[in-house]
Jmol script that loads the backbone (N, CA, C; Angstrom):
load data "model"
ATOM      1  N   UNK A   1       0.850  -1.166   0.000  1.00  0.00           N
ATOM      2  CA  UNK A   1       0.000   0.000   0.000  1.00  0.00           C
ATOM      3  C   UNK A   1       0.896   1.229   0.000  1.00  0.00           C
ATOM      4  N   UNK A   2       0.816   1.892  -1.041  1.00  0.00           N
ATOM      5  CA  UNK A   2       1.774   3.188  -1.041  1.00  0.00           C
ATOM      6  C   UNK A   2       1.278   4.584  -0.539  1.00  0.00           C
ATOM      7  N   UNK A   3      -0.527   4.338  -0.378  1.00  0.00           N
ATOM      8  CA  UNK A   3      -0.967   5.904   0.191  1.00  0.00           C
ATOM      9  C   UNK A   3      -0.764   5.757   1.881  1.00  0.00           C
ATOM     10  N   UNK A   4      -0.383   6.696   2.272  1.00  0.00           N
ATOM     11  CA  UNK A   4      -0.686   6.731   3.649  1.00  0.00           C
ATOM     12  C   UNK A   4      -2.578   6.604   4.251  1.00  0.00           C
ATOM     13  N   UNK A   5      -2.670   5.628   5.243  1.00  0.00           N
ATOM     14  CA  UNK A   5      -4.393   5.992   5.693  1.00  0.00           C
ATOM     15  C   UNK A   5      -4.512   7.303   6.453  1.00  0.00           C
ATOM     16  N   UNK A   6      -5.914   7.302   6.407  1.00  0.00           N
ATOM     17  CA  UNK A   6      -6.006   8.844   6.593  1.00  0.00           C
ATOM     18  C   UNK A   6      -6.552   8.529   8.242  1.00  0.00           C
ATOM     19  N   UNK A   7      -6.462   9.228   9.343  1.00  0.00           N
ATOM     20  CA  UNK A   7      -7.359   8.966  10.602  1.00  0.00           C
ATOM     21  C   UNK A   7      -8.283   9.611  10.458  1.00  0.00           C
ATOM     22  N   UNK A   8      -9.474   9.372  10.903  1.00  0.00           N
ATOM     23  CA  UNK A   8     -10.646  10.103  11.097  1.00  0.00           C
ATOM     24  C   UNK A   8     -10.250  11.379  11.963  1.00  0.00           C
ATOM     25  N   UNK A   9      -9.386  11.365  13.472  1.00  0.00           N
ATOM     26  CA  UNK A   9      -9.974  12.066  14.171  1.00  0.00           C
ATOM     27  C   UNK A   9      -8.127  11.888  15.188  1.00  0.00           C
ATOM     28  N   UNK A  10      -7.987  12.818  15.868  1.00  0.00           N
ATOM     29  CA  UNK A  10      -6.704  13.205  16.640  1.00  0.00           C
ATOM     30  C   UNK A  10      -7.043  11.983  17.901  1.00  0.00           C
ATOM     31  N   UNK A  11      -5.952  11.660  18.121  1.00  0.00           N
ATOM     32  CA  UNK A  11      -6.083  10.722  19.081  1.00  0.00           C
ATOM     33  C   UNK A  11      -5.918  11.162  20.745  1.00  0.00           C
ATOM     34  N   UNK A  12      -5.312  12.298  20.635  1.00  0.00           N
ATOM     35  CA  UNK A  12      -5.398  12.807  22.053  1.00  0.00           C
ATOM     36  C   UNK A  12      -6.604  14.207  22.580  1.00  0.00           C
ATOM     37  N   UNK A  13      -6.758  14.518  21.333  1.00  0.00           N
ATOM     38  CA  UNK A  13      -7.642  15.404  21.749  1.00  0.00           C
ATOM     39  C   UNK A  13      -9.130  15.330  21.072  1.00  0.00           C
ATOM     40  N   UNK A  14      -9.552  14.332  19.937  1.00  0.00           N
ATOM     41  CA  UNK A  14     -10.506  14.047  19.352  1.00  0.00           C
ATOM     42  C   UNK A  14     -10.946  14.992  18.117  1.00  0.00           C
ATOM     43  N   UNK A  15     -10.357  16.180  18.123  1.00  0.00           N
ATOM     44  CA  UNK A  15     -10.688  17.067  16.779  1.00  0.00           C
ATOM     45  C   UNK A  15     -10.622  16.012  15.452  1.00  0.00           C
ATOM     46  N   UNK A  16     -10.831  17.029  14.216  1.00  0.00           N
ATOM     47  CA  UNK A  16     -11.450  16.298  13.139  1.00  0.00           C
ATOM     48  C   UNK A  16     -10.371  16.687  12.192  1.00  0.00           C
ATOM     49  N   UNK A  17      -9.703  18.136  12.812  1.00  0.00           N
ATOM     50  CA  UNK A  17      -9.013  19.013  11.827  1.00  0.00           C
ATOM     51  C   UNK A  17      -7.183  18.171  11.574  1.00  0.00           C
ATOM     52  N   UNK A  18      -6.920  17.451  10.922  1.00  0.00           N
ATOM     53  CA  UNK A  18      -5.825  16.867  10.523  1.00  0.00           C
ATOM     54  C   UNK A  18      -5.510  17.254   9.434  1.00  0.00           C
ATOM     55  N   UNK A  19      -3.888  17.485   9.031  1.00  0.00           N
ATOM     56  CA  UNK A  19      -3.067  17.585   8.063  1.00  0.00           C
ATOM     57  C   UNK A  19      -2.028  16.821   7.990  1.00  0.00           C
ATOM     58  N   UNK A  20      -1.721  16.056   6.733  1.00  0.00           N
ATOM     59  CA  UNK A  20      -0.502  15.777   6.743  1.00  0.00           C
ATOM     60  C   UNK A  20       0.817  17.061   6.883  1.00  0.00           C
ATOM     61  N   UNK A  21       1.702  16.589   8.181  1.00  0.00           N
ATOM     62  CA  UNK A  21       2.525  16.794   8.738  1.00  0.00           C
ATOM     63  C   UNK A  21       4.119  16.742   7.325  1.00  0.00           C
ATOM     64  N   UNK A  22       5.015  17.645   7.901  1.00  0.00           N
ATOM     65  CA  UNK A  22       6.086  17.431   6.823  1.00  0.00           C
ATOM     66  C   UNK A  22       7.560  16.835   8.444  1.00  0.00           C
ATOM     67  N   UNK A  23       7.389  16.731   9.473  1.00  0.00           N
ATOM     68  CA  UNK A  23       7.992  15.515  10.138  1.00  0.00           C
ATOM     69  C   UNK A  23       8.405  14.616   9.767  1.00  0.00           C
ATOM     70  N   UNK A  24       7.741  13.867   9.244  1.00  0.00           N
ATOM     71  CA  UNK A  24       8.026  12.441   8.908  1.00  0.00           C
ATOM     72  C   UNK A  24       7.130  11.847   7.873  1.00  0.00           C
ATOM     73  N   UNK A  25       6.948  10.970   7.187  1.00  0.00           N
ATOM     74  CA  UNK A  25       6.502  10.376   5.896  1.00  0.00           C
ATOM     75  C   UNK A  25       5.157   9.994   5.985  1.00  0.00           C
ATOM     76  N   UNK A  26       4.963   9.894   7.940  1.00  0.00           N
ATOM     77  CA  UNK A  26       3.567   9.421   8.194  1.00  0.00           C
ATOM     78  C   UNK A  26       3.036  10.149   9.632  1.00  0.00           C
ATOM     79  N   UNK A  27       3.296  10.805   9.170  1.00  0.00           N
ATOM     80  CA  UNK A  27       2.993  12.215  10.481  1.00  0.00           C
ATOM     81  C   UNK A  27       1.900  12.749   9.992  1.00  0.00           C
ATOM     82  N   UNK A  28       0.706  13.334  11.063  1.00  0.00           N
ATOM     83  CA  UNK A  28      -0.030  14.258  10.741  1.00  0.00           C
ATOM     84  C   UNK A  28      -0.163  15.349  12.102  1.00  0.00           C
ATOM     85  N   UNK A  29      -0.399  16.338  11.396  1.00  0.00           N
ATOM     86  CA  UNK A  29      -0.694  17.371  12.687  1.00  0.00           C
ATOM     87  C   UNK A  29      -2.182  17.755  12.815  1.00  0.00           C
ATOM     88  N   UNK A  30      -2.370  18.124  14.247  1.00  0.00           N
ATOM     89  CA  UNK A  30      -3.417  18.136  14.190  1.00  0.00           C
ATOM     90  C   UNK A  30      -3.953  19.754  14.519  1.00  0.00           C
ATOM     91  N   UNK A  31      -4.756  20.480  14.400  1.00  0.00           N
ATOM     92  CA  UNK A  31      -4.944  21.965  14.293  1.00  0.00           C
ATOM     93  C   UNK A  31      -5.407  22.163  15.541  1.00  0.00           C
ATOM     94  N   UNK A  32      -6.259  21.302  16.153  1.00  0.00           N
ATOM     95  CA  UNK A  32      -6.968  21.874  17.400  1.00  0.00           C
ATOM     96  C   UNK A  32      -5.541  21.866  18.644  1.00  0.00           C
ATOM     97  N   UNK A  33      -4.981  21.096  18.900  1.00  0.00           N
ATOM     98  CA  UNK A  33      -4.504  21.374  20.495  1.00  0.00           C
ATOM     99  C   UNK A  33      -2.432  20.667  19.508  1.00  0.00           C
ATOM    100  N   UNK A  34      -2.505  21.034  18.006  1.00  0.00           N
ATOM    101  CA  UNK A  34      -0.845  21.151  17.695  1.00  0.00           C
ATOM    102  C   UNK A  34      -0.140  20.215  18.113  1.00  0.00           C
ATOM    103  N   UNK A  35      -0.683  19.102  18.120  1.00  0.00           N
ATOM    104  CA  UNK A  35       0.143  17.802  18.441  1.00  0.00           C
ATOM    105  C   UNK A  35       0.433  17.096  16.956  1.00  0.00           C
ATOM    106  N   UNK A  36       1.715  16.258  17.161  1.00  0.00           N
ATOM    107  CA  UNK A  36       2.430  15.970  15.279  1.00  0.00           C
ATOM    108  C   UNK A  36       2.301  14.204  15.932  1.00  0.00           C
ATOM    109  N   UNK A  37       1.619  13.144  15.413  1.00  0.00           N
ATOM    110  CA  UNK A  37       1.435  11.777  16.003  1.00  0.00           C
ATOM    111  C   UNK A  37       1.868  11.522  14.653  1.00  0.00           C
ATOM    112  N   UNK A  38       1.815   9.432  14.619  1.00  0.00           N
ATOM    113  CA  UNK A  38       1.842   8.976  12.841  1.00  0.00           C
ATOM    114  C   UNK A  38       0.807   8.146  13.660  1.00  0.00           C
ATOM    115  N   UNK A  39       0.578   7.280  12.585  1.00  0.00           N
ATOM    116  CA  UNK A  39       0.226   5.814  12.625  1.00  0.00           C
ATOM    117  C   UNK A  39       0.467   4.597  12.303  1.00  0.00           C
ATOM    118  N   UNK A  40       0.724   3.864  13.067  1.00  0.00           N
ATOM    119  CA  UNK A  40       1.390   2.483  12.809  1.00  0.00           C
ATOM    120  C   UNK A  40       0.462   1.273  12.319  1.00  0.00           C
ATOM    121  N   UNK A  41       0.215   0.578  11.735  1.00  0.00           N
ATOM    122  CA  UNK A  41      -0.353  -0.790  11.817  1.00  0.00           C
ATOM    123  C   UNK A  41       0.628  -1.673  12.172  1.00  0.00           C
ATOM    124  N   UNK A  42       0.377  -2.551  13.545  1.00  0.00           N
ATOM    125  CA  UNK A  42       1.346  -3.039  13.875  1.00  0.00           C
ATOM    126  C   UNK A  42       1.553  -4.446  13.059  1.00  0.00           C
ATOM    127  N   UNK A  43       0.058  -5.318  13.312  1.00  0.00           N
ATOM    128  CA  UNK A  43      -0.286  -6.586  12.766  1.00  0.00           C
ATOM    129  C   UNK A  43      -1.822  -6.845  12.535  1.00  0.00           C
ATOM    130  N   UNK A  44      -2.352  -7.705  12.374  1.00  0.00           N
ATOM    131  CA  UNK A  44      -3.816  -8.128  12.594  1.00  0.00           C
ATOM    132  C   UNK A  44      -3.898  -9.661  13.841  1.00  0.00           C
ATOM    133  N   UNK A  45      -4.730  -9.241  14.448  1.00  0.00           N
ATOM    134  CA  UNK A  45      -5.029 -10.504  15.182  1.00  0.00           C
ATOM    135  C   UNK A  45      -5.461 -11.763  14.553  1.00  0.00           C
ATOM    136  N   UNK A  46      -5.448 -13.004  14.631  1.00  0.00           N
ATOM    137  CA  UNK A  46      -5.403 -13.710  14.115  1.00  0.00           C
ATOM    138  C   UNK A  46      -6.411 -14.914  15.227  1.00  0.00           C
ATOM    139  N   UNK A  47      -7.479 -15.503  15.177  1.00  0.00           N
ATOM    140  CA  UNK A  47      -8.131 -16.513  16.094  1.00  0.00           C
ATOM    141  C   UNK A  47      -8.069 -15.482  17.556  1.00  0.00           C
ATOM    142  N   UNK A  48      -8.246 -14.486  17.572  1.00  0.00           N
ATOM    143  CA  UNK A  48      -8.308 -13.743  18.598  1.00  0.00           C
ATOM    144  C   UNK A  48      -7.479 -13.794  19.916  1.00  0.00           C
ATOM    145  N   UNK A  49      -6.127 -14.058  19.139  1.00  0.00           N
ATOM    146  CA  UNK A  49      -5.046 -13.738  19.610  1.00  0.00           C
ATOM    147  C   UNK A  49      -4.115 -12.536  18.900  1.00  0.00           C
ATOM    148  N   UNK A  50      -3.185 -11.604  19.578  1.00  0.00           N
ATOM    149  CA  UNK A  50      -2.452 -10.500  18.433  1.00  0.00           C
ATOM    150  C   UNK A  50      -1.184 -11.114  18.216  1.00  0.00           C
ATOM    151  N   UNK A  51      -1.071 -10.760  17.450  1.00  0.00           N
ATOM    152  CA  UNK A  51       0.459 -11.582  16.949  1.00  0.00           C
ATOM    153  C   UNK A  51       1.744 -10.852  17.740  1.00  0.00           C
ATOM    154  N   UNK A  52       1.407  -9.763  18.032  1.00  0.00           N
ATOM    155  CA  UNK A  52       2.592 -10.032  19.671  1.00  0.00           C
ATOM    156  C   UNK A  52       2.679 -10.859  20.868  1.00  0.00           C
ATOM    157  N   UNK A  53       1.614 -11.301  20.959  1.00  0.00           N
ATOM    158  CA  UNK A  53       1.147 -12.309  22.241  1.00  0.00           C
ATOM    159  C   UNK A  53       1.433 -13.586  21.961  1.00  0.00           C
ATOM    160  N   UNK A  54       1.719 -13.941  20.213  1.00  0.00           N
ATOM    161  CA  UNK A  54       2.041 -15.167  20.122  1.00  0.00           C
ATOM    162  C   UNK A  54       3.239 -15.716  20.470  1.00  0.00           C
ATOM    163  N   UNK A  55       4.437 -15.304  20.680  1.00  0.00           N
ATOM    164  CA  UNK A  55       5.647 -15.460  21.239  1.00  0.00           C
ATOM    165  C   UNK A  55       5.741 -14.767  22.456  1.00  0.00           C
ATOM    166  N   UNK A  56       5.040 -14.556  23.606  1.00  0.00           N
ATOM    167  CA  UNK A  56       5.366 -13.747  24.613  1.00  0.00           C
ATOM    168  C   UNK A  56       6.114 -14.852  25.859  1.00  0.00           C
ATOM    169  N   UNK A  57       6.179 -16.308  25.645  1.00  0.00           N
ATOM    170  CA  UNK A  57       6.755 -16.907  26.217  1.00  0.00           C
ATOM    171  C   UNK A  57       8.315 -16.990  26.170  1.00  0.00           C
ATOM    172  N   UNK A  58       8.499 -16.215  25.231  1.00  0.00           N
ATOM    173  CA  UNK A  58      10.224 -16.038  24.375  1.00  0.00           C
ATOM    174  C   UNK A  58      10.598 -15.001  24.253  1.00  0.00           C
ATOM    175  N   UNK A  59      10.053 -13.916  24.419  1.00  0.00           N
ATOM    176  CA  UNK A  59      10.244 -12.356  24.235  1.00  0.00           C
ATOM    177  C   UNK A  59      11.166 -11.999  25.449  1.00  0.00           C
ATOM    178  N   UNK A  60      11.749 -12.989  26.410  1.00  0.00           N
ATOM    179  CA  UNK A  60      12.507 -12.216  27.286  1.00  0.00           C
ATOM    180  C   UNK A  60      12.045 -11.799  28.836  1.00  0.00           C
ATOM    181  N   UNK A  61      12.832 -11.534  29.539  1.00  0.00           N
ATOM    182  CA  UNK A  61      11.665 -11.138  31.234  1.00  0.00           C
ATOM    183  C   UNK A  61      10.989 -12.625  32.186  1.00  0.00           C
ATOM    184  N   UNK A  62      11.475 -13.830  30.796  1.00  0.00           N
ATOM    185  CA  UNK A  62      11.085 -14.679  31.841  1.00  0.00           C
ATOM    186  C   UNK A  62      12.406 -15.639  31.871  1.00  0.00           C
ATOM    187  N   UNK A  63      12.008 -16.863  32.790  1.00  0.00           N
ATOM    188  CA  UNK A  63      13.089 -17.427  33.406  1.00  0.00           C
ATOM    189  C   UNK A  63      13.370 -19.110  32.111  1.00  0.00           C
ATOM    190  N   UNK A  64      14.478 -19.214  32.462  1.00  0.00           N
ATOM    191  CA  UNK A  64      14.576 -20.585  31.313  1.00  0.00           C
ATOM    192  C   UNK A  64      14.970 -21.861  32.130  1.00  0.00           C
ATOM    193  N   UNK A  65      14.116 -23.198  32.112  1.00  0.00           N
ATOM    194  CA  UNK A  65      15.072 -24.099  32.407  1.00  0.00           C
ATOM    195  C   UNK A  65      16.130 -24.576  32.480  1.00  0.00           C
TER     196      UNK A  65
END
end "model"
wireframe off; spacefill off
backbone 0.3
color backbone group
């Protein structure tokens, strides 16, 4: 996918008013309260598990036999 998605709506303050941002490639700013966020898609869940959770037994922080 080469367009960037668009957000509906600012994530910290809920306004509507967004622009793409010149920050970064996937930045937008937002007009009401001037905050510069992007957006990530990280993965899709899969059998209603997220695909970070699927290795969380190996990710580290825990102990090994």
């Amino acid at each position: 996918m080469s367009e960037r998605a668009v957000p509906f709506h600012c994530p910290y303050c809920g306004e509507e008013d967004l622009r793409p941002s010149e920050a970064s490639h996937a930045a937008w700013a937002c007009g009401a309260c001037l905050r510069v966020f992007t957006v990530k898609l990280v993965g899709l869940a899969v059998g209603g598990s997220t695909a970070s959770g699927a290795g969380a037994g190996t990710a580290g922080g825990g102990t090994s036999a």
